[in-house]
N, C-alpha and C positions, 0 to 999 in steps of 0.2 A: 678368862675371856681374852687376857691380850695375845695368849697362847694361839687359840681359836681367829683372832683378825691377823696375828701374823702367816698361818697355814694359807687362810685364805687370801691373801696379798701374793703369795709365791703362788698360791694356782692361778692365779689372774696373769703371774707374768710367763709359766709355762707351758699354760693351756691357749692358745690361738683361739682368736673372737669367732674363727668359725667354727671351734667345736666346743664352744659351752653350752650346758645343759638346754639352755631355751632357742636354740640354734640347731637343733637334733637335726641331721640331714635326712632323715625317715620321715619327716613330718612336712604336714601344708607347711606352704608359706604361710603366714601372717605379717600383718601392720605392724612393726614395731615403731614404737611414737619415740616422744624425747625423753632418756633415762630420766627418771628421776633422781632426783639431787637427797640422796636418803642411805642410810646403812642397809646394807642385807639384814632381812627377816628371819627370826628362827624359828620356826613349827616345830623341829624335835630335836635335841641335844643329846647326847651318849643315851641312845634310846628310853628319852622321860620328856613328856610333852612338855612344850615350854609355850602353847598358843591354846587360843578355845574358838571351837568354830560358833560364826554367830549368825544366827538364822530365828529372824522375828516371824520370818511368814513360814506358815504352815504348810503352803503350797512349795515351800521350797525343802522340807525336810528328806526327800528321797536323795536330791542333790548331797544336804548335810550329809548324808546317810553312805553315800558313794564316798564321799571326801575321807570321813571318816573311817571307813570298811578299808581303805587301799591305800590309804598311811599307815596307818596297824599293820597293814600284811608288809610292807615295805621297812618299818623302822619298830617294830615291837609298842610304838607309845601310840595310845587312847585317846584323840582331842577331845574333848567336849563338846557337847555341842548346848550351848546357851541364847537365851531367846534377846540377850543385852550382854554387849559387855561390860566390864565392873573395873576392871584394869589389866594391866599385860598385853599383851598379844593378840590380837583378831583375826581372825576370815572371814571375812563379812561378803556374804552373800545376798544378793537383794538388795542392799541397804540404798536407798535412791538418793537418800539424806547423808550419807557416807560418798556416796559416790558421787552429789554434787557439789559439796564442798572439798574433794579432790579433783576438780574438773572437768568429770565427766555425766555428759547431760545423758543419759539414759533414752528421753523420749529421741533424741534424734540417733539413733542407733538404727540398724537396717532390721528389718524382720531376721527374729532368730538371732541377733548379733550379740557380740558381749565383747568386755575389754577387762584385763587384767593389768594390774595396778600394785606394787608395793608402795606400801606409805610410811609416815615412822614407825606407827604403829599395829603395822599389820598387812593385810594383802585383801584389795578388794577384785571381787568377782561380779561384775557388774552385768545387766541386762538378764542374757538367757544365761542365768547361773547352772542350769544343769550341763548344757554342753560348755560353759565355759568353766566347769568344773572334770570334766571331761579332757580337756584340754590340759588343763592346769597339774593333771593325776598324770598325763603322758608327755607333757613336755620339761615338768619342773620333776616328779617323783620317777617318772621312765616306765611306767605303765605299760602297755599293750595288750590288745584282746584280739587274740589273731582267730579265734574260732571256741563253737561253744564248750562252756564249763570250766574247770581250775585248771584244766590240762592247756587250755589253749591260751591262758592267761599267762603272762613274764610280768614279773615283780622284784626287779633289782633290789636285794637285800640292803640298806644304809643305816648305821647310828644316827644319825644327824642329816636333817634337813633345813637348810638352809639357801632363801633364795637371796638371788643378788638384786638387787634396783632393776626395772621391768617397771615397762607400759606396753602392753600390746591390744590389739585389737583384730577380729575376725567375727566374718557369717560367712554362710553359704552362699556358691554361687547362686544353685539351684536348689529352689523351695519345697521342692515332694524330692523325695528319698525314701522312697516304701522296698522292702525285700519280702518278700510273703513267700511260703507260709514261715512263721514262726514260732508253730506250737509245738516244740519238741524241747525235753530238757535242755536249760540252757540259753536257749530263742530269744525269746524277749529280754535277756537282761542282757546278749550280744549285741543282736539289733540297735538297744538303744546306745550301749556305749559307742556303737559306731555312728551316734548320732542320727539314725532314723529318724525324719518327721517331716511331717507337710505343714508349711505355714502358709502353701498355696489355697486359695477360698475355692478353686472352680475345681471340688473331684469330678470326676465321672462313672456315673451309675454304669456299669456294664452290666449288657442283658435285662433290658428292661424298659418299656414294662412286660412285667411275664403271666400276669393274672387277668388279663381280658377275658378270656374263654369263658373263667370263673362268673363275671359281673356281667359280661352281654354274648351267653349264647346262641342267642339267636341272632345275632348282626352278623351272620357269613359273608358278609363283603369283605368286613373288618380284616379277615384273615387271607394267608396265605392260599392260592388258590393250586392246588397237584396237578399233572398234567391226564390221571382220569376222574377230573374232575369233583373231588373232594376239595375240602378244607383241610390244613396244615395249621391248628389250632393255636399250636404254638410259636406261631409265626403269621407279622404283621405283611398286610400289605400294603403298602407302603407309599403306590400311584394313586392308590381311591381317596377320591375327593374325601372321604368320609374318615376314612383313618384321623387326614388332620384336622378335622373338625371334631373326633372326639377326645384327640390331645390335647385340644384349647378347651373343650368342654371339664375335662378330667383334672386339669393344670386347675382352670377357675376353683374347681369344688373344693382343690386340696388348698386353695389361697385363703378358700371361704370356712375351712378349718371343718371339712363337711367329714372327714374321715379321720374320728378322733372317738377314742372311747368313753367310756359315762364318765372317766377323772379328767377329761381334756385333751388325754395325751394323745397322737398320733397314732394311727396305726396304718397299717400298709397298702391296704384298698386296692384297687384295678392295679396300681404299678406293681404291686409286690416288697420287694426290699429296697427301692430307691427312689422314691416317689420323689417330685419337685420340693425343693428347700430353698432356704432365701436367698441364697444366692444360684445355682444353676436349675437345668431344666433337661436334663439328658435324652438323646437319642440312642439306643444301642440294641439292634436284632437280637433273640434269641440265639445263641450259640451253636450256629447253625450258618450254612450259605443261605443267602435269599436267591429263591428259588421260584418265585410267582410266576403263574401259567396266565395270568389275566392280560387279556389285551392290552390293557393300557401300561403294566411294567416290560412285557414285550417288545411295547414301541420303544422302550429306553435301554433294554437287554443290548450289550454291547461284546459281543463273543470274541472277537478280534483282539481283545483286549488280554484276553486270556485270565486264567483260576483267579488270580489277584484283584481285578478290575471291571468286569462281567455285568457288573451289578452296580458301579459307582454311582452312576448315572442316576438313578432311580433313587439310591437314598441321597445325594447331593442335592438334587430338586426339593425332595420332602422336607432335608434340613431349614435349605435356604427357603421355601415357603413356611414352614413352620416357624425358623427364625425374624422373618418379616413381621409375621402378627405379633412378634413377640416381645417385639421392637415397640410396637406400637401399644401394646397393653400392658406388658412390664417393663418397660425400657432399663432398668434397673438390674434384671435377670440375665447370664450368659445362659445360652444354648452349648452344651458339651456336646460332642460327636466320636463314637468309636470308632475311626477307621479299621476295620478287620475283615478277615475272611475274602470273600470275591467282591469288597466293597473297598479293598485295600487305597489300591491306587486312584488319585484322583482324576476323573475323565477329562477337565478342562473345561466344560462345557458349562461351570457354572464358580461364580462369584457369591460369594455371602456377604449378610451386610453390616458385617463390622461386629457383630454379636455373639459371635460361634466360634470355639475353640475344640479345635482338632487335638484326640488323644489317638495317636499313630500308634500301630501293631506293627512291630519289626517278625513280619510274618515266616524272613527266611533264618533267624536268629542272630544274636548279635555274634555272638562266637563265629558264624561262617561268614561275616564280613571283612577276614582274613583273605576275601579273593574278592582282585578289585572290581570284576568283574559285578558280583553280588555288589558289593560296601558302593558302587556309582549308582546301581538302580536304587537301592535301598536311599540313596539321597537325593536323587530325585523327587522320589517320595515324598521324602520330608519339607524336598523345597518347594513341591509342588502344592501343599496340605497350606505350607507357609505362604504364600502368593495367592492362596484364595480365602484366607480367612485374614489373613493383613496383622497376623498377631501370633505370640509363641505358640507351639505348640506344647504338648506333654507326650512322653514318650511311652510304651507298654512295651517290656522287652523279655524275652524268655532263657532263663536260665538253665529250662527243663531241654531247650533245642539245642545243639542235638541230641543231647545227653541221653535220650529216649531213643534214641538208635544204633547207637554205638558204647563200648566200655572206654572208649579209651580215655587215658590222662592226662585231655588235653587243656593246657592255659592257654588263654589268653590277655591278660589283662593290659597291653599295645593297645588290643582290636581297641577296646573298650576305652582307652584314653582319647584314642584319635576322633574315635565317636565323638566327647563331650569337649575335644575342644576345638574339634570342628563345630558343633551344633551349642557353643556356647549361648548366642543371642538368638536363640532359634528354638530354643525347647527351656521351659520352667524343672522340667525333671522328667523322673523314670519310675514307673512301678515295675519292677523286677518279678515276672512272673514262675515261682518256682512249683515242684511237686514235690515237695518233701523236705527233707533235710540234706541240703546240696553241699553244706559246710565239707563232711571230710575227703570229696574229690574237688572240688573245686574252690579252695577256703583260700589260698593263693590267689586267685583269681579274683570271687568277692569280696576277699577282704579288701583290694584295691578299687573294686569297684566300687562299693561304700564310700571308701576315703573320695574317689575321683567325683561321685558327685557330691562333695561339699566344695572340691574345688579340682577343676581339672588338669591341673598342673602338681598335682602330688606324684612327688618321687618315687615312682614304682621300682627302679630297680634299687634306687639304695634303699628303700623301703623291704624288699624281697633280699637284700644281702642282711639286713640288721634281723630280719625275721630269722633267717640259717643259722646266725651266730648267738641269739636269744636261747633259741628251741631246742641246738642240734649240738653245742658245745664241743665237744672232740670231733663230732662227724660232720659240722656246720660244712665244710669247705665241700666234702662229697654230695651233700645234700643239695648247695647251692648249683654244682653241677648236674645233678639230677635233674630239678629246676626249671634247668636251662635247657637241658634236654627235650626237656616237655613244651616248655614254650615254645623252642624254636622249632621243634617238629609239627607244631598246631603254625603259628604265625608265619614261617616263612616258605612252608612246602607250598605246592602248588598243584592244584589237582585237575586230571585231566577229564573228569567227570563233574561238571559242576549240577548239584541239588535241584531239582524241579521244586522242593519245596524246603522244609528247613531239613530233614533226612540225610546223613551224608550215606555214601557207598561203601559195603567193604572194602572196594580198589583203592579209595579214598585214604584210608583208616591207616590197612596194611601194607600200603604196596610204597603210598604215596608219604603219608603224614608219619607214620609209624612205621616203618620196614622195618624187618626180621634185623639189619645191623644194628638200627637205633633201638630195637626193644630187648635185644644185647647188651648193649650200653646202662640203659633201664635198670637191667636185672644187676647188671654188675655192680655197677653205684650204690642200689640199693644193698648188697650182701655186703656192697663194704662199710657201708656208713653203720649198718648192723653191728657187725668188729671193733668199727672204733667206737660204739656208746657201749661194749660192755663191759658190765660194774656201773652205770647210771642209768639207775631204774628209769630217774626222770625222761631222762634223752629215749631212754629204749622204747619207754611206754609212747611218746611221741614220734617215733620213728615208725610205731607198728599202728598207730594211729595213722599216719600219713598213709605207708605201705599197705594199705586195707582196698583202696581204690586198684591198686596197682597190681595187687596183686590178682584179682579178678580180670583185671585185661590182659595179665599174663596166661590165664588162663584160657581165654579167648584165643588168642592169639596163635596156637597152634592148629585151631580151625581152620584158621585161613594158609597154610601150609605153612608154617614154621614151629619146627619143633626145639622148644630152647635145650642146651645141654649144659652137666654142670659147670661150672667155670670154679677153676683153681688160681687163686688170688697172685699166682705168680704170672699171670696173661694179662690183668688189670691193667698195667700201664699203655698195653700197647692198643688195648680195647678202647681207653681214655683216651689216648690219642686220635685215633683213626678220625677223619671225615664227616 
């Protein structure tokens, strides 16, 4: 042992305070409070557990479960996990009664917050023990989940773990942090290590309600009216008097528990999948522009406005009337609002009353707010949504734009900081709207995206250098140029064609963001980062996991007239070079 305190006395005097282990310059900042006055903690010694994790509540064993699983893979030893300790060493998770007689009050913690704590005997993880277990596996063990499954996970092999004296403390800036979908191997156990969750109360039902047709066909006013005069079933109208009177009629019934099956439980009734809950009350059109042919959305149809805002007008009035009664019967209830479609932007023409909360559709995608042009109107938007509801908004942002028009491999994750720390006091969060599994072209990207909203000041590039030198080992420094390549051909090109909607152009893509030299540069980087992982399966399998996006837009890319040719590694530097 006294072996082991002299080792660590000399890392203490050769390592600098700014690069010990809970100082990782990868990671958020956090609160560091005042060291405690205590020897470092030992969890694991020449790989043989020396602590037992302790976890009275049941709701917290997933957390044990994580703690557990990812010290194993790091140091060889097994903690325990026990429901009391008995003697030795703890990690006490939950423990409210541990953690108030250490000094920390729990109830006064922010939503989602936690604080971490060495004491004599042990390490407490207080509050939200899962993410501050999360925390604890990537800041004290060196953890990382850069993208899904074991391949995307880095696990610094160590004998011994050992933390020094620590009190820190962290939550989230912002309280929704959804990435959807996330049902693909992998998914959900990423998601949450990158701390996914809403501890925001006010979702918003999109699309909905979507079963009227079903429970009143014959109220044809109710709906959408075509302009040769049919009904658009699935689609409200939204100026007749009558609409909102069977919203307040519809809202009572479900207050009155009228739509519940023979065991009590709820069931879906007129709304469909989002009916009124205790706390909001959602607006949101069928998944469709509104489109009413009826006289009275006519007088509010605003064409001038253009595809985005055509239509404000009409459902703004509906909100803010429907919000008023709602004020007055549930005052207790927010009114959610989707801003989307030709309902985007807000007309000006009306004020709400303090009860409605705007969830904004970043209609041109957040990735093209690369041109300042877009990224000004696009805040507008938001500061205009802000100015009429006097309160944050929530953000709806698309992962799948432009992705759905183009191969190419583009990052941004800039666009995406400047977003969130511009719209800090101004947006509670983002649901991330994806189509699929967006991880292995843009895992670079979302993985900062993740991180930036728990706190928008996370170090993206030395975040993106530590990710190169984890993953890529011999080829880390090529790859980092890669990287960079892609980024800066996304974030700082300039396009002479800007998007009518979120769609970029091939002019865009090839000519502008990506030209024939930079997807030269591309290919090269890539064939060499190739060379130097071989003989590391590991590096290689992650390199042709990267290389998979990439090499489909190399494909592409001779469409648009450039035909790449071999390159022989002896032109490399001067390729690397260039412009």
């Amino acid at each position: 042992m006294a072996t082991l305190v002299c080792l660590m006395l000399c890392s203490c005097v050769c390592v600098s305070r700014a690069t010990v282990p809970e100082r990782s310059p990868d990671l958020n900042p956090v609160k560091f409070k005042r060291r405690p006055n205590a020897p470092p903690v030992v969890l694991v010694e020449n790989g043989k557990p020396r602590a037992t994790i302790v976890c009275a509540n049941k709701e917290l064993r997933l957390a044990a479960s994580e703690l557990q699983t990812h010290i194993e893979l790091a140091t060889g030893a097994k903690l325990p996990i026990v429901d009391a300790k008995k003697e030795g060493t703890g990690v006490f998770l939950g423990d409210e009664a541990v953690a108030r007689a250490n000094g920390i009050l729990v109830a006064n913690l922010p939503p989602e917050g936690f604080e971490i704590k060495t004491i004599p005997d042990g390490i407490i993880i207080a509050g939200n023990a899962l993410w501050g277990v999360y925390e604890f596996l990537e800041r004290f063990v060196g953890v990382r989940w850069y993208y899904p499954g074991d391949l995307g996970r880095s696990v610094p092999k160590k004998d011994n773990l050992i933390i020094k004296p620590v009190w820190l403390a962290d939550a989230p800036v912002f309280r929704k942090r959804e990435n959807w979908p996330g049902n693909y191997p992998g998914g959900p156990e990423l998601h949450r290590r990158l701390r996914q969750g809403v501890s925001w109360p006010n979702r918003v039902a999109c699309h909905t309600p979507i079963k009227w047709h079903e429970y009143y066909p014959k109220e044809l006013d109710l709906f959408q009216l075509r302009g040769d005069g049919t009904r658009e079933m699935s689609m409200l109208c939204y100026s007749n008097p009558a609409t909102l009177q069977k919203y307040l009629t519809t809202i009572e019934e479900y207050y009155a528990g009228k739509y519940t099956d023979d065991k009590g439980k709820a069931v879906p009734g007129p709304w469909g999948w989002f009916p009124p809950d205790e706390h909001v009350i959602s607006v949101s059109p069928n998944d469709a522009p509104v489109t009413c042919r009826c006289d009275l959305c006519r007088a509010q149809w605003n064409a001038s406005v253009g595809p985005l805002g055509e239509a404000s007008y009409i459902m703004e009035d509906f909100v803010a009337r429907l919000a008023t009664e709602v004020k007055k019967r549930w005052p207790d209830k927010t009114v959610t609002y989707l801003a989307y479609s030709n309902y985007t932007i807000p007309s000006g023409k009306v004020v709400f009353p303090g009860n409605v909360e705007v969830h904004v559709c970043g209609m041109k995608g957040l990735a093209n707010y690369k041109e300042t042009t877009i990224a000004k109107s696009e805040q507008s938007i938001i500061d205009g949504w802000y100015r009429i509801s006097g309160r944050p908004l929530q953000n709806w942002h698309y992962i799948c734009w432009p992705d759905d028009s183009t191969t190419a491999p583009y990052l941004f994750p800039h666009i995406v900081q400047k977003f969130y720390q511009q719209n800090r006091k101004k947006t509670v969060g983002t649901f991330i709207n994806g189509a699929g599994n967006h991880w292995p072209r843009h895992h670079v990207t979302l993985y900062a995206w993740m991180k930036l909203m728990w706190n928008p000041n996370f170090p993206i590039d030395a975040a993106i250098n530590e990710y190169c030198r984890r993953m890529y080992g011999p080829a880390s420094a090529t790859m980092r140029q890669l990287i960079q390549e892609q980024i800066d051909g996304w974030e700082k090109s300039r396009w002479s064609i800007l998007p009518g909607a979120h769609n970029v152009s091939p002019k865009s893509v090839h000519e502008e963001s990506y030209p024939p030299a930079r997807v030269e540069r591309l290919q090269t980087l890539l064939s060499q980062a190739r060379q130097e992982a071989e003989g590391n399966e590991q590096v290689q399998q992650r390199i042709e996991y990267y290389a998979g996006p990439l090499e489909v837009f190399f494909k592409e890319s001779p469409m648009r007239g450039f035909a790449p040719r071999e390159m022989k590694m002896g032109v490399t530097s001067a390729i690397l070079s260039a412009p």
